[in-house]
C-alpha positions in Angstrom: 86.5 103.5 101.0 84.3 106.2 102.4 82.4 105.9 105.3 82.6 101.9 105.8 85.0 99.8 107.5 86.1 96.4 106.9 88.4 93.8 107.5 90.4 91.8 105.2 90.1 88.6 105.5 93.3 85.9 104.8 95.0 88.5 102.7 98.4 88.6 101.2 101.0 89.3 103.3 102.5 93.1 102.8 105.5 91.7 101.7 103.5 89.5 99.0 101.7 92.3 98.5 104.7 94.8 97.4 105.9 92.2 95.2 103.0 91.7 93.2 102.4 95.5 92.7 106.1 95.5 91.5 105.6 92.2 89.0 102.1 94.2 87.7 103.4 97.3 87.2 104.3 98.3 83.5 105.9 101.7 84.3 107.2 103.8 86.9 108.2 106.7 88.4 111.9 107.6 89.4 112.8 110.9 91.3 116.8 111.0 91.7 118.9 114.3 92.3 115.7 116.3 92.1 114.7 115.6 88.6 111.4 112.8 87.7 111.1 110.9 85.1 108.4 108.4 83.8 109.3 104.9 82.5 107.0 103.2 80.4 107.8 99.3 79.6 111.8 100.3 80.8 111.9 97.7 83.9 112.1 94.0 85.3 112.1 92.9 88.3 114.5 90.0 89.9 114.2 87.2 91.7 115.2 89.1 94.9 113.4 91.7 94.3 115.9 94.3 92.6 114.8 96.2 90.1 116.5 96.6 86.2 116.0 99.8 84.5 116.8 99.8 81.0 117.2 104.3 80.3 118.8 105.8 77.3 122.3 107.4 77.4 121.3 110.8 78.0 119.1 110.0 81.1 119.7 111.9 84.4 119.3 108.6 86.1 122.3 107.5 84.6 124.2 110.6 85.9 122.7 110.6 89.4 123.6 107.0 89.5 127.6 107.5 88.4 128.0 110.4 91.4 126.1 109.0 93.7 128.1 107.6 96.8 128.0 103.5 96.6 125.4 102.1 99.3 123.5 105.8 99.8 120.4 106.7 98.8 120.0 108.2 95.5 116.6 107.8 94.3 113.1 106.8 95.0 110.8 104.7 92.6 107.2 104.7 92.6 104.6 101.9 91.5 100.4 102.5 90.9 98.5 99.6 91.0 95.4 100.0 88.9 92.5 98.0 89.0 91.8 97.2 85.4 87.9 97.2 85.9 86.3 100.7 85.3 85.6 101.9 89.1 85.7 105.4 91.2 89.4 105.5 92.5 91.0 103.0 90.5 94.3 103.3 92.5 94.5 100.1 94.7 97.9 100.7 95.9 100.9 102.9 95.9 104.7 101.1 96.7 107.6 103.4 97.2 111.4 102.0 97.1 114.2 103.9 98.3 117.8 102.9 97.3 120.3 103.3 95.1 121.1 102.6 91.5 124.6 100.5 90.5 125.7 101.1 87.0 125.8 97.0 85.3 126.7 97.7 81.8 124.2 99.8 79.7 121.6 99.2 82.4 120.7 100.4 85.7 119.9 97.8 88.6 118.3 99.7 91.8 118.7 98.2 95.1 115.7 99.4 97.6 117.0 100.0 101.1 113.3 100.6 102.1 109.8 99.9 101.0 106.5 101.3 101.6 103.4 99.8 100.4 100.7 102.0 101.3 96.8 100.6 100.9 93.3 101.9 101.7 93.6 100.4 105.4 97.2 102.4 105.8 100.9 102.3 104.9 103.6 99.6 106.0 107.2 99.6 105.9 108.1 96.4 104.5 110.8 94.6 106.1 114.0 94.0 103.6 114.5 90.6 104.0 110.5 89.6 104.1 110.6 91.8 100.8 113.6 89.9 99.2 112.4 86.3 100.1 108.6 86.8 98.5 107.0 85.8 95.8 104.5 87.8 93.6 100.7 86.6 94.0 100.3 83.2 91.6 97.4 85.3 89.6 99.2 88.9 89.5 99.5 88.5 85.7 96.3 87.0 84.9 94.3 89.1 87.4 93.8 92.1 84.5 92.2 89.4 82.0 90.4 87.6 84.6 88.5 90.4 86.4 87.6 92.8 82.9 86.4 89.3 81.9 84.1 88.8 85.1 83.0 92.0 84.9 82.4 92.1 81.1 80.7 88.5 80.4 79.4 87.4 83.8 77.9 91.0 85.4 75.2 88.4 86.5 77.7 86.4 88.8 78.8 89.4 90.1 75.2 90.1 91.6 75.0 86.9 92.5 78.1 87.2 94.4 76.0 90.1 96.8 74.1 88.1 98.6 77.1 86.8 100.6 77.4 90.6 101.3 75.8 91.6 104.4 73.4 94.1 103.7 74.4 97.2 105.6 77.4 97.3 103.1 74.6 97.4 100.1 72.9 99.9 101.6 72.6 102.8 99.3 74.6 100.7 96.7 74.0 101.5 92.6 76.8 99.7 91.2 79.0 96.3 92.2 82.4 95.8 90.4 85.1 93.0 90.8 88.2 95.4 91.9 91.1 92.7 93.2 91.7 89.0 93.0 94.4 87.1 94.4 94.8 83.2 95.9 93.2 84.5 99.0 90.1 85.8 97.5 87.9 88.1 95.4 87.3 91.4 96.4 84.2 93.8 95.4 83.8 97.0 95.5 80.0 98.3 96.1 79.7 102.2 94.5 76.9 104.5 96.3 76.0 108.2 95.3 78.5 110.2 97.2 80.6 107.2 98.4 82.4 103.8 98.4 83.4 100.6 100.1 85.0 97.5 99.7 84.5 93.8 100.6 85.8 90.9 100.3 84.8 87.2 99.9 87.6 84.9 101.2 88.2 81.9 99.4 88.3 78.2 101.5 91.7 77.6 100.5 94.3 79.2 98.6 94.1 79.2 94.7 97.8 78.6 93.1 97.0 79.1 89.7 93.6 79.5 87.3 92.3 76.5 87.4 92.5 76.4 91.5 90.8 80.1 91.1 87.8 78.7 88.8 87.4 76.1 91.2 87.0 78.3 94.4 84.6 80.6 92.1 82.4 77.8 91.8 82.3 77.6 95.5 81.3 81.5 96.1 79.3 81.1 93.7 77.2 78.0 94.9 77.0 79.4 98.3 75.6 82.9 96.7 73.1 80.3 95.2 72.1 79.2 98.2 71.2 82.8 99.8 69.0 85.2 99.9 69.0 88.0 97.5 69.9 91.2 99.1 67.1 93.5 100.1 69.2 96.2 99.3 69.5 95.4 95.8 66.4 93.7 95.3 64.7 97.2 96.0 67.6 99.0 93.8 66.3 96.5 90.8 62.4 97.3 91.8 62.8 101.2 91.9 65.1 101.0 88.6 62.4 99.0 86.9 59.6 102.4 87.9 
């Protein structure tokens, strides 16, 4: 984030947040009776938010969860949430689960007894039952595909999008990237020699699947249409050009 500060405007709730990280993620990282290990591709997630970990026989997770005491804490889990699109600091979030792991057949089902999602504005402890009773973001799984493909194929739509950016955030900028997309909106972040910061374009309503999303695009992008092009950027392009 660097020097700038923002707000975020209609965001997902934390809660919604959490989940989607959790739905993203493909791996993991489990710490139980002082020992890590790194999953890759080993876990689901349920409906309530319980998560199924799928560990070979020898695993120390499997021990720690056979002696552990019913109900107490025996291990944390950690989730990454990487934006797929090439940018400084790719790590958009970090979400923590403490709880315990319950022994279902040759699996492993872990039961958080508290989460922490912790963004660039701060870290939350996520209520339980808010936690249980959400849903991930409509576009969590399409986000990777939808944002490399922005950035890839449409760079020019991208700069287009700037000019709803005011122009003390493009100050200094020399590269604009799509970082995060959910129903809410599309977020940008605007890369500067030494530093970094992020905005974000809210969308007018909520988009519930891909074809909602391509719709509100189309809006952003007819108001960037209808502005001014950023000084900021328009004298990036002049003293690129020599």
């Amino acid at each position: 984030m660097g020097d700038d500060s923002h707000s975020w405007t209609a965001a997902p709730a934390a809660a919604e947040r959490a989940r989607s990280v959790l739905a993203a993620a493909w791996s993991c990282s489990v710490t139980a009776e002082g020992t890590r290990e790194e999953l890759v591709g080993a876990h689901t997630v349920g409906e309530d938010g319980r998560v199924v970990v799928e560990v070979p026989e020898d695993s120390a997770l499997l021990a720690a969860a056979i002696c552990a005491p019913r109900g107490e804490p025996s291990a944390v889990l950690e989730f990454a949430d990487v934006a797929p699109v090439p940018v400084r600091n790719r790590i958009r979030a970090r979400l923590w689960l403490a709880g315990w792991f319950a022994v279902e057949g040759e699996r492993l089902v872990f039961t958080p007894t508290r989460v922490v999602l912790r963004q660039p504005s701060g870290s939350v402890v996520v209520d339980l039952d808010e936690f249980a009773a959400a849903v991930p973001d409509p576009l969590t799984t399409a986000e990777a595909r939808l944002l490399t493909h922005l950035a890839d194929c449409h760079a020019d739509a991208v700069e287009r999008l700037t000019r709803l950016v005011d122009s003390d955030s493009l100050h200094g900028a020399v590269r604009v990237q799509p970082l995060a997309v959910d129903r809410h909106g599309l977020t940008l972040r605007i890369e500067r020699a030494r530093a970094h910061g992020d905005v974000r374009l809210a969308f007018h309503a909520p988009a519930d699947d891909v074809a909602q999303l391509t719709e509100r695009m189309h809006v952003l992008l007819g108001q960037a249409s209808a502005a001014s092009c950023p000084r900021a950027l328009q004298r990036q392009r002049t003293d690129g050009d020599g």
